[in-house]
BAFI-3210 file (N, C-alpha, C; in Angstrom, 3 decimals, decimal comma, padded with zeros to 6 digits):
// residues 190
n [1|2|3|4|5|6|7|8|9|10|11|12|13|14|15|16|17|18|19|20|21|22|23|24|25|26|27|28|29|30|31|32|33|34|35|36|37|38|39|40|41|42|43|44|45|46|47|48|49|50|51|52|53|54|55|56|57|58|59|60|61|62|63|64|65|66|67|68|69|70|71|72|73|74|75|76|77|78|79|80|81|82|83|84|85|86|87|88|89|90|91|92|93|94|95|96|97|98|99|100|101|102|103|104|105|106|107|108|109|110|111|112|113|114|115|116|117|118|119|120|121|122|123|124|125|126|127|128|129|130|131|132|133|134|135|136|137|138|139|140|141|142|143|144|145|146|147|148|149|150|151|152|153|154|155|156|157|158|159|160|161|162|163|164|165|166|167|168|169|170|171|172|173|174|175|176|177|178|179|180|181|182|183|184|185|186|187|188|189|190]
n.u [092,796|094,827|094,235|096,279|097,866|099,677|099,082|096,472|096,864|098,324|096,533|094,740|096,153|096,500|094,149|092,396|089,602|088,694|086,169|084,489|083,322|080,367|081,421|083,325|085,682|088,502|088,387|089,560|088,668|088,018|086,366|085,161|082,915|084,260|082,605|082,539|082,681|082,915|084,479|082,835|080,744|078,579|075,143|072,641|069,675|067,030|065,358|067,247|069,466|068,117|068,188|070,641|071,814|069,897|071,071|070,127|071,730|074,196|077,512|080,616|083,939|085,676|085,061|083,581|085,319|085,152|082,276|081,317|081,738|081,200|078,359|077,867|077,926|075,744|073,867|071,634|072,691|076,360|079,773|081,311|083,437|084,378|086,821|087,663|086,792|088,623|090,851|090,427|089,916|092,379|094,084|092,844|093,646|096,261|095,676|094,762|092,196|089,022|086,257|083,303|081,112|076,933|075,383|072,225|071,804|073,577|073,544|074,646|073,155|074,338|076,408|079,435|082,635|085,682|088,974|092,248|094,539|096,924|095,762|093,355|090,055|088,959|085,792|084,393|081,752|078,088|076,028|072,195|070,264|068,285|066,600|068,212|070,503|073,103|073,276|074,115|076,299|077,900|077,483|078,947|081,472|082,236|082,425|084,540|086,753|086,995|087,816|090,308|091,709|091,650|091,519|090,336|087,038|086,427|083,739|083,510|081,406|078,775|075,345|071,908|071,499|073,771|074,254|072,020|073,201|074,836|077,073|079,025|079,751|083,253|085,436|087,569|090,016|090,719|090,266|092,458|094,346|093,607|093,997|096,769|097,660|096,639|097,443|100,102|099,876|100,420|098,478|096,478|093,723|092,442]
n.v [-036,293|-033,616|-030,553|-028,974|-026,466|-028,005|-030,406|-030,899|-029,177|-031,169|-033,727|-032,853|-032,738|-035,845|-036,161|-036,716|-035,624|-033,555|-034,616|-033,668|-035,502|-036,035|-035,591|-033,881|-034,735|-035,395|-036,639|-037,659|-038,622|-040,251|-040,340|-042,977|-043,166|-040,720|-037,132|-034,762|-031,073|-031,568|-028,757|-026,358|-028,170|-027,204|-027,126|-024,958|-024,367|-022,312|-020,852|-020,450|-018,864|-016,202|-015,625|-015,108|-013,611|-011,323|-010,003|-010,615|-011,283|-009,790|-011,084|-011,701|-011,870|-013,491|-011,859|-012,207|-014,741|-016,187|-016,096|-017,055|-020,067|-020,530|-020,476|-021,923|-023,876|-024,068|-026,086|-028,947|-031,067|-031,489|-031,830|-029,633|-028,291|-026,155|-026,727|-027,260|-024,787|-023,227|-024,285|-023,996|-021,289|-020,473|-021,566|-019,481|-017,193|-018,025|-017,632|-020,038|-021,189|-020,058|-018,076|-017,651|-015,695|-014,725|-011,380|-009,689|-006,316|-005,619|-007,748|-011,036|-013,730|-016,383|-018,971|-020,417|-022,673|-023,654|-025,445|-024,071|-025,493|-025,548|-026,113|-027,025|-027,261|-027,666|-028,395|-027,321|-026,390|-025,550|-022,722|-021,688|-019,138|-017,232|-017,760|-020,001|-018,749|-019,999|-021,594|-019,513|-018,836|-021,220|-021,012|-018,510|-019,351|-021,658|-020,210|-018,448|-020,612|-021,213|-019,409|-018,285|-021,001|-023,085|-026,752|-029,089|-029,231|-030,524|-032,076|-033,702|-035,846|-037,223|-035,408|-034,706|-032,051|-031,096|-032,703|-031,560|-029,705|-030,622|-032,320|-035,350|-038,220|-040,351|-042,576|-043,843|-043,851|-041,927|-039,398|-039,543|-039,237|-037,167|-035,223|-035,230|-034,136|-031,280|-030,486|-029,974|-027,116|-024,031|-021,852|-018,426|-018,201|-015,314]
n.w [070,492|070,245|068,033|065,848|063,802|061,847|061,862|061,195|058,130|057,502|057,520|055,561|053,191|052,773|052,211|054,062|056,651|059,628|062,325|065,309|068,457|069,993|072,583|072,160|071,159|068,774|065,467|062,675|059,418|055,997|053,040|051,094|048,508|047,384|047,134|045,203|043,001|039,492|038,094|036,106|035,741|037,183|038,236|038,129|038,794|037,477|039,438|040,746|039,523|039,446|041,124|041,828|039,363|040,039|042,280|045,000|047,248|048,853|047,960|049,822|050,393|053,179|055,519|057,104|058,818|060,842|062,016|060,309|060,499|063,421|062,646|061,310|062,979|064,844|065,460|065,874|065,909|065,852|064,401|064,259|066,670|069,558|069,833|066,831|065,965|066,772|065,342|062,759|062,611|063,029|061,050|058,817|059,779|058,293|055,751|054,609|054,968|053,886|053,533|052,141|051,581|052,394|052,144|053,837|054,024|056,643|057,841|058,093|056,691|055,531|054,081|053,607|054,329|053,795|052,823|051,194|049,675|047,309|044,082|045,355|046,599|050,044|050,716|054,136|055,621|055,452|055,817|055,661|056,659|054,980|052,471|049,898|050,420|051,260|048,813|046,784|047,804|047,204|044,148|043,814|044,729|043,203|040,627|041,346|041,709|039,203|037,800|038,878|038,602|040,113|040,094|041,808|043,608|046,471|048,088|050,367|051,434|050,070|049,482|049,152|048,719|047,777|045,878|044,123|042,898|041,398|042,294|042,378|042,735|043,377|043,078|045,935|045,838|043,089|043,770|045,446|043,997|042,411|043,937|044,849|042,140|042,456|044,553|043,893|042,336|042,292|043,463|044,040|046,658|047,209]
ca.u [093,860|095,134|094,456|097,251|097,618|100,331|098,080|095,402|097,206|098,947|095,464|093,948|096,549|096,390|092,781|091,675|088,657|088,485|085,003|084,536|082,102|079,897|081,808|084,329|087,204|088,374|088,819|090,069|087,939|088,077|085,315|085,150|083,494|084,325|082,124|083,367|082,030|083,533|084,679|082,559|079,538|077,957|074,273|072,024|068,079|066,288|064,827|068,815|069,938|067,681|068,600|071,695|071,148|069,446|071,999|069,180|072,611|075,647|078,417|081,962|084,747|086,556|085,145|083,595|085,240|084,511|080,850|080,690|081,686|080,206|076,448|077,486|078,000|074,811|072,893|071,246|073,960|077,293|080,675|082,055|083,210|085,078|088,642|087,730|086,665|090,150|092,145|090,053|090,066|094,405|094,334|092,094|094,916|097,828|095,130|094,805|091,134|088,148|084,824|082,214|079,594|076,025|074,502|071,261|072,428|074,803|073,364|075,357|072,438|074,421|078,087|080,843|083,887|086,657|090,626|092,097|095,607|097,291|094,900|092,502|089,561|088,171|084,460|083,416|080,188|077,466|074,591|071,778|069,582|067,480|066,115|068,951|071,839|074,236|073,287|074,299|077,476|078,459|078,063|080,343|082,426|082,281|082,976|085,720|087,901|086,970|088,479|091,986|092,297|092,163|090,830|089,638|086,180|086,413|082,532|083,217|080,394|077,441|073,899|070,526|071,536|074,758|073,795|071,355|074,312|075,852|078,338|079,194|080,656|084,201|086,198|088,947|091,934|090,587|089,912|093,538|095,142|093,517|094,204|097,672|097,827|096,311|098,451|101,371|099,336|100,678|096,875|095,691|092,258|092,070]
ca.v [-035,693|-032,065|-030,151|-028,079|-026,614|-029,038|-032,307|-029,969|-029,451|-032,870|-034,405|-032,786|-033,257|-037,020|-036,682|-036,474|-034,207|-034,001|-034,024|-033,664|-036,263|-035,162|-035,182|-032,821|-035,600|-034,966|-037,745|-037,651|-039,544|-040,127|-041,657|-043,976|-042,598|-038,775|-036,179|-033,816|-030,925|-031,384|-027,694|-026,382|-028,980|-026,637|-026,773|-023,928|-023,847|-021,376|-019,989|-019,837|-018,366|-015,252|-014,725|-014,614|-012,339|-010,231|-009,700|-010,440|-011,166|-009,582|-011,680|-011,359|-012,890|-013,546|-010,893|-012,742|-016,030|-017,019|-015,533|-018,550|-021,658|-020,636|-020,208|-023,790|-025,287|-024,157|-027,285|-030,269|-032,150|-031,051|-031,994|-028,605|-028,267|-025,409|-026,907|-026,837|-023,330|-022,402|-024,553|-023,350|-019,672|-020,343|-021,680|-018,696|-016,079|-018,172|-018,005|-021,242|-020,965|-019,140|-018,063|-017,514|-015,080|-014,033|-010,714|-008,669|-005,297|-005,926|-009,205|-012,450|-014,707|-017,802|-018,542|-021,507|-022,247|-024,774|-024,953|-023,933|-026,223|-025,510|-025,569|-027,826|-026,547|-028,594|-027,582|-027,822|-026,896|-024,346|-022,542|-020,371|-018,229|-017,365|-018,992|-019,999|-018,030|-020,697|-021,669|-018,496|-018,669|-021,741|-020,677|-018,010|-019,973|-022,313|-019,282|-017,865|-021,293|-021,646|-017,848|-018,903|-021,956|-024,059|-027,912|-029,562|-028,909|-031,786|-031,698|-034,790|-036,569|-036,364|-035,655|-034,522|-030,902|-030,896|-033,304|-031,085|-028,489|-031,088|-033,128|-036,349|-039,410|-040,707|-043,677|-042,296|-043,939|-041,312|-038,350|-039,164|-038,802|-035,548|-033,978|-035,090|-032,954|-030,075|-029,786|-029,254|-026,082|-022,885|-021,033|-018,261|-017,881|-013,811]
ca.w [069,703|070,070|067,117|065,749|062,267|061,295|062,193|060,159|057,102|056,935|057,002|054,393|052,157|052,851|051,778|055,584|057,304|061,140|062,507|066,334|068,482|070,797|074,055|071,499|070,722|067,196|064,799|060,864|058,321|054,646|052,854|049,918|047,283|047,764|046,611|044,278|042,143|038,501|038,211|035,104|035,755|037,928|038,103|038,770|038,802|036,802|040,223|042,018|038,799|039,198|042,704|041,894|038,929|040,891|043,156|045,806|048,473|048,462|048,613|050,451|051,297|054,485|056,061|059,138|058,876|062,046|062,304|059,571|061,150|064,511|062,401|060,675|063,837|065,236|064,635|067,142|065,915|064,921|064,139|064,767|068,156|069,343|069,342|065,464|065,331|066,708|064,340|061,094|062,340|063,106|059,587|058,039|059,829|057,594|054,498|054,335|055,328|053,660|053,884|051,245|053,018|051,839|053,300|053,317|054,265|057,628|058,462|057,419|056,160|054,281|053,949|053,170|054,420|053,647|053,160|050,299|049,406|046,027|043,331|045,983|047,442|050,645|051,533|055,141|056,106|054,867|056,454|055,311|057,192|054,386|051,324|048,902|050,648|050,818|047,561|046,542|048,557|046,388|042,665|043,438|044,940|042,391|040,052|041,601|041,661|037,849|037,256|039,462|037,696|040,589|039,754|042,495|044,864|047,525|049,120|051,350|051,685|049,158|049,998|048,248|048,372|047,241|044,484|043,211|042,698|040,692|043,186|041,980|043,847|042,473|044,029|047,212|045,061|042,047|044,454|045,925|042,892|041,615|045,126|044,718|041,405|042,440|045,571|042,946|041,728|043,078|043,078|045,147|047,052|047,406]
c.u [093,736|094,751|095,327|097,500|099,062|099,605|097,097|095,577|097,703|097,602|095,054|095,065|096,617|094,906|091,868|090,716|088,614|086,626|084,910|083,267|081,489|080,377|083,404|085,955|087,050|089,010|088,953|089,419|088,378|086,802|085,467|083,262|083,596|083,272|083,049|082,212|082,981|083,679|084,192|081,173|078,426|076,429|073,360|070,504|067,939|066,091|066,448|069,571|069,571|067,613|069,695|071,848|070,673|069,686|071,290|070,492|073,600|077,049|080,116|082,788|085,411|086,187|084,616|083,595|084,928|083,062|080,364|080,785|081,237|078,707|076,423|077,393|076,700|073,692|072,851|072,425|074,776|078,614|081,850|082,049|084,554|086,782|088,563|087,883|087,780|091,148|091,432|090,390|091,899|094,134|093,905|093,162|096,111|097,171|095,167|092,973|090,065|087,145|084,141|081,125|077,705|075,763|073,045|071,749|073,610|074,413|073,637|074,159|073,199|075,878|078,532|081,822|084,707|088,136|090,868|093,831|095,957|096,318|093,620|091,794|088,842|087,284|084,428|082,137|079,631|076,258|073,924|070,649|068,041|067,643|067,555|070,916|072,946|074,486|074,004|075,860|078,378|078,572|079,096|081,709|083,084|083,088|084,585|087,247|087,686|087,832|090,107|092,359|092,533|091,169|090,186|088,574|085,935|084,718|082,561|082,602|079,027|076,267|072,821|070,883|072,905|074,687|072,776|071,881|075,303|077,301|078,007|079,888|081,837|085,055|087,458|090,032|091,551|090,742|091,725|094,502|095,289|093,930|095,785|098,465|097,584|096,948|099,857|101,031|099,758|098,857|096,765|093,743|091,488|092,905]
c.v [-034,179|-031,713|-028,673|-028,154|-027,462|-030,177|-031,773|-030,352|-030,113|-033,731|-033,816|-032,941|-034,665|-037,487|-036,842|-035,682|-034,382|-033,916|-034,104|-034,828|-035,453|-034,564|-034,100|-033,619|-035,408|-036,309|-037,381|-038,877|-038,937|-041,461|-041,786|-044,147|-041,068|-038,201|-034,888|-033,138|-031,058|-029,987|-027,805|-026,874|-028,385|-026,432|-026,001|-024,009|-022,454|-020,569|-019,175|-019,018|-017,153|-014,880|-014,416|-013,929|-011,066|-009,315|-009,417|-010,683|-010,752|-010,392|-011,323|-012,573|-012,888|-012,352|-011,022|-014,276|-016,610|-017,075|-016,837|-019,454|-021,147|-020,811|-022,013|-024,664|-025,132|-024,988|-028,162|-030,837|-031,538|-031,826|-030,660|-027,943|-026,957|-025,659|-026,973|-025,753|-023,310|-023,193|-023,796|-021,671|-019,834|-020,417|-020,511|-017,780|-016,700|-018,272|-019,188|-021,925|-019,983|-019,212|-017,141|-016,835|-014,115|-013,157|-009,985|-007,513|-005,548|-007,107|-010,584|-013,611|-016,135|-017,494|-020,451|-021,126|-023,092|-023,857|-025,209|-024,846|-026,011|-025,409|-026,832|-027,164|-027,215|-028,000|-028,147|-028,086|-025,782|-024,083|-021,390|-020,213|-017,422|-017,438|-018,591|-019,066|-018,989|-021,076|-020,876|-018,619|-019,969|-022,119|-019,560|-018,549|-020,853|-021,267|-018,839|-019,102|-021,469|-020,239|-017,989|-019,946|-023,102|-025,599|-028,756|-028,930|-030,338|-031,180|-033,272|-035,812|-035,976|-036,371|-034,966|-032,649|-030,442|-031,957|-032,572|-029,635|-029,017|-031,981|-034,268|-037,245|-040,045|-041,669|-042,991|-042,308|-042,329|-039,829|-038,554|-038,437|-037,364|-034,911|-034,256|-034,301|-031,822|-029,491|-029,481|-027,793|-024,991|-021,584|-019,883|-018,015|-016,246|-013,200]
c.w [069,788|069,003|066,680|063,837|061,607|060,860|060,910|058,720|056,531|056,637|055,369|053,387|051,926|052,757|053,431|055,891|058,562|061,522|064,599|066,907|069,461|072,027|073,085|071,445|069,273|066,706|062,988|060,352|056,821|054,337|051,458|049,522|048,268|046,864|046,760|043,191|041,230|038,541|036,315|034,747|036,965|037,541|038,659|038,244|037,988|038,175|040,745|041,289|038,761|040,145|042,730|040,535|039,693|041,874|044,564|047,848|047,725|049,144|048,745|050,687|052,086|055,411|057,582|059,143|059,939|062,018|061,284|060,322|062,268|063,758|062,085|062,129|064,476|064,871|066,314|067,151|065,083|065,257|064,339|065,824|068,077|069,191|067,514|065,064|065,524|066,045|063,095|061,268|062,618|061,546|058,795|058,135|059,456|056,804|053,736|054,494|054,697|054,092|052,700|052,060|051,986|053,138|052,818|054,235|055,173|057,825|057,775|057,717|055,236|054,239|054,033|054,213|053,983|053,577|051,894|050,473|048,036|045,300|043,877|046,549|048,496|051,272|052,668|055,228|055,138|055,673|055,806|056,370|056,812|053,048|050,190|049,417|050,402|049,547|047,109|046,679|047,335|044,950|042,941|043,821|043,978|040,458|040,158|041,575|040,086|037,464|037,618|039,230|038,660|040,090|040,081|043,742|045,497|048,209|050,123|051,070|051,156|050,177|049,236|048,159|047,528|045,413|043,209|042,611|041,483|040,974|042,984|042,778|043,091|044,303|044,773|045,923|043,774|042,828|045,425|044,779|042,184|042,747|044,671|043,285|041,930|043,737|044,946|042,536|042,846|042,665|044,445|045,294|046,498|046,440]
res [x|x|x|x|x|x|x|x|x|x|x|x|x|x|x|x|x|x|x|x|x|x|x|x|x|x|x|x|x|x|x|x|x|x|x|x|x|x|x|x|x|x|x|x|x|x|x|x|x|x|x|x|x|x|x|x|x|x|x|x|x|x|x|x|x|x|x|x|x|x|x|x|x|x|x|x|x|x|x|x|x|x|x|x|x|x|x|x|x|x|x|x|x|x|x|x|x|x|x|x|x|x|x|x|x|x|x|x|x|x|x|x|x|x|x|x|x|x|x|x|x|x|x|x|x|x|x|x|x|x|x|x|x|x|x|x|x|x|x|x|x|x|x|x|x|x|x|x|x|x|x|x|x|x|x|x|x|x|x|x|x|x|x|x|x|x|x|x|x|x|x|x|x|x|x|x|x|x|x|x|x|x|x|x|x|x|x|x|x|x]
***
């Protein structure tokens, strides 16, 4: 399948994510339960709380959305192949696309990205570089959709790190429904 930001943004509003396989064919999944943070139920460590206090990264946004999803895809195994990068970075230049970025002085250590849909926010991937950056990258993130009023954080597919952030598992039919509210929500990102 081509990917083109139509196909793109029709999936995810149909609750869709693409992930690429290895030989770089792209396929759309949805999984049953979804992970989701409750917006509000955000949990933060005593230690992640005083790094971010401390203002030990400074964080940005959009300022090298790409420079993100290329670091996320740098893995043994990934799902983000470059016919992705160039639909997420198309999508990022119609702001439909962000990026959450930690730095220590010029150097982008830790960063988010996902797609933002009405008052929906769908996380991709995340990478850090060093200790706690992404972390970092997603209380403010988590911040900043609680300040714009949007209602839903879609994280996909749970796992032991995102759980210990506070991401909960909820049945698709429940996770269709709230997306289909919050794509009524006129919200912005920036």
């Amino acid at each position: 399948m081509r990917l083109n930001l139509e196909i793109l943004e029709s999936c995810y509003r149909a609750g869709a994510f693409p992930m690429a396989d290895r030989y770089g064919g792209i396929q759309f999944y949805r999984s049953d339960p979804r992970a989701v943070l409750e917006l509000g139920s955000l949990r933060v460590s005593k230690s992640l709380a005083r790094v971010v206090r401390k203002g030990v990264y400074e964080v940005r946004i959009d300022r090298d959305f790409e420079g993100v999803i290329r670091a996320c895809s740098r893995r043994p195994e990934t799902w983000i192949s470059e016919e992705i990068i160039r639909g997420f970075v198309a999508l990022h230049e119609r702001g439909k696309a962000h990026s959450v970025e930690a730095y220590r002085g010029d150097e982008l250590v830790g960063g988010l990205y996902g797609v933002t849909l009405g008052g929906a926010f769908m996380g991709e991937s995340m990478f850090a570089r060093m200790r706690d950056a992404s972390k970092v990258c997603f209380v403010y993130l988590v911040e900043r959709l609680e300040e714009r009023g949007y209602v839903l954080l879609d994280c996909q597919i749970q796992n032991d790190h995102l759980a210990s952030l506070g991401v909960v598992e909820i049945p698709e039919r429940e996770y269709l429904k709230r997306l289909g509210e919050a794509l009524k929500l006129p919200r912005s990102f920036v």
